[in-house]
N, C-alpha and C positions, 0 to 999 in steps of 0.2 A: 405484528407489523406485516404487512402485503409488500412483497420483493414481487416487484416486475420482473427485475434481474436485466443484464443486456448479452444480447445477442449477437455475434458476426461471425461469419465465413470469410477465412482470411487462406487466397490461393496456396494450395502449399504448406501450409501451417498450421489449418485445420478451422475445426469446428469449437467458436469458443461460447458456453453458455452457462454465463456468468451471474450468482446472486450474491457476492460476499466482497469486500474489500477488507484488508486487511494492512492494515499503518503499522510501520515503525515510529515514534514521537521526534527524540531529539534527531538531527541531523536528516532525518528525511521529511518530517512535516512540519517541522519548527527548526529556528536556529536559537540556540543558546534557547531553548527552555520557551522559547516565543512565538506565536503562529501570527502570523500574519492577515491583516482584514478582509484581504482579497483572498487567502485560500481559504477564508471560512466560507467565504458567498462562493466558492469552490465545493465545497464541501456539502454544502448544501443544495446545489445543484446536484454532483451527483449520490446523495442520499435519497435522492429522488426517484433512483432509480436502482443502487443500490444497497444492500447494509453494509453500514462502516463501522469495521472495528478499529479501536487505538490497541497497540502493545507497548507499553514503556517502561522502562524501572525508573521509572520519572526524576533522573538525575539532578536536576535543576530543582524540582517540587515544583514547579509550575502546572502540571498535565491538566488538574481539576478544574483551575480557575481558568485557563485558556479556552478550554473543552466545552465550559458555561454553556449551555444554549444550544450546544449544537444536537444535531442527531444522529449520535456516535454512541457505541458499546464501548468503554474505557475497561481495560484492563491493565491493571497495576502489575506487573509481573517481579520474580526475585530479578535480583544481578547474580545469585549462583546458578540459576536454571535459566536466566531467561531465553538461551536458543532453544531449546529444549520445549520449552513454556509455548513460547511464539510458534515451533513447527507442531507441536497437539492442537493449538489451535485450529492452526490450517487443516491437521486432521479430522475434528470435531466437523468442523464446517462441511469437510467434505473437498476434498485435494480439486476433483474439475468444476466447482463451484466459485473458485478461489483466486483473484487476483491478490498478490502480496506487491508492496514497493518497502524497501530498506535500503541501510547503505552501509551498513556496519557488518563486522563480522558475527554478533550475534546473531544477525536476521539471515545467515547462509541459511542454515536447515528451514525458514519458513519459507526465504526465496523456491529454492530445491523442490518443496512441498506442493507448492503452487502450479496452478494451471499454465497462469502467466503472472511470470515474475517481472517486476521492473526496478530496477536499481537507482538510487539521486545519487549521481556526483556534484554535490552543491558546494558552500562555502566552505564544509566539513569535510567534504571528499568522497569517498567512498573507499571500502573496504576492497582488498584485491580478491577474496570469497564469495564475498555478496556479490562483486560484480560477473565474477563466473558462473553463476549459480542462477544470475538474469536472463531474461529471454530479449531483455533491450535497455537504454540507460537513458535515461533523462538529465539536464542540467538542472530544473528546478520541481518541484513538489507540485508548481500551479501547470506547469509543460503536461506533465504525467496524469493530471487529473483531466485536462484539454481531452487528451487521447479519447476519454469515456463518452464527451463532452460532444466532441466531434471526430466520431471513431473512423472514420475515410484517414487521418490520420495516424492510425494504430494498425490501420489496413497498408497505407503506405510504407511502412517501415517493416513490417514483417512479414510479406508477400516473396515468394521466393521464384 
């Protein structure tokens, strides 16, 4: 696959140049096990421009059949390693290639990992970890992906 990758210069906050996303499943790209239609044609916009990886211990067993279609790297990870699991990723990929979003306290060490971390506080909440461990917080999965979408907003927010 050819990664264009995306690029921006954000005052203050640096130089970000980006070819990787990398998902937490439940409570930050799905609720209860479920992704929604509109963050797929999300998803698929910015697959467009970046690789998307999933990470989930797929609690629900939903991840596969949601995932159908899209153009995403699924990985299934344990529930004993999965922070662990989720932050080698980020390593493998390459840490300033690496946008991470989570919300849980598993996804601290991937947040952490990350060039630029973004945390969901959605209908599940977020973790008091994950959210320290972000470089900014979102209300929803389809907000956060916006950011990539239309990056003048990811400039607004983190310009200092």
């Amino acid at each position: 696959m050819d990664i264009k990758g995306f690029d921006l210069v954000i005052p203050k906050f640096g130089e970000l140049k980006l070819k990787y996303l990398v998902l937490d499943y439940n409570g930050t790209l799905a609720s209860s096990g479920k992704l929604l239609d509109h963050t797929k044609n999300l998803l698929r916009e910015v697959a467009a421009f970046l690789e998307v990886y999933v990470v989930t211990a797929d609690t629900f067993k939903t991840v596969k059949e949601e995932l159908e279609g899209l153009p995403i790297n699924l990985s299934v990870i344990s529930k004993e390693n999965g922070s662990k699991d989720k932050r080698d990723l980020i390593t493998r990929l390459g840490r300033n290639n690496c946008i991470a979003i989570g919300n849980g306290n598993n996804d601290e060490l991937m947040l952490s990992e990350a060039k630029l971390a973004i945390c969901i506080m959605g209908s599940e909440g977020c973790a008091k970890n994950a959210l320290m461990a972000s470089d900014m917080i979102n209300t929803s999965i389809d907000e956060a992906l916006m950011l990539f979408i239309e990056p003048n907003r990811l400039k607004a927010t983190l310009r200092k």
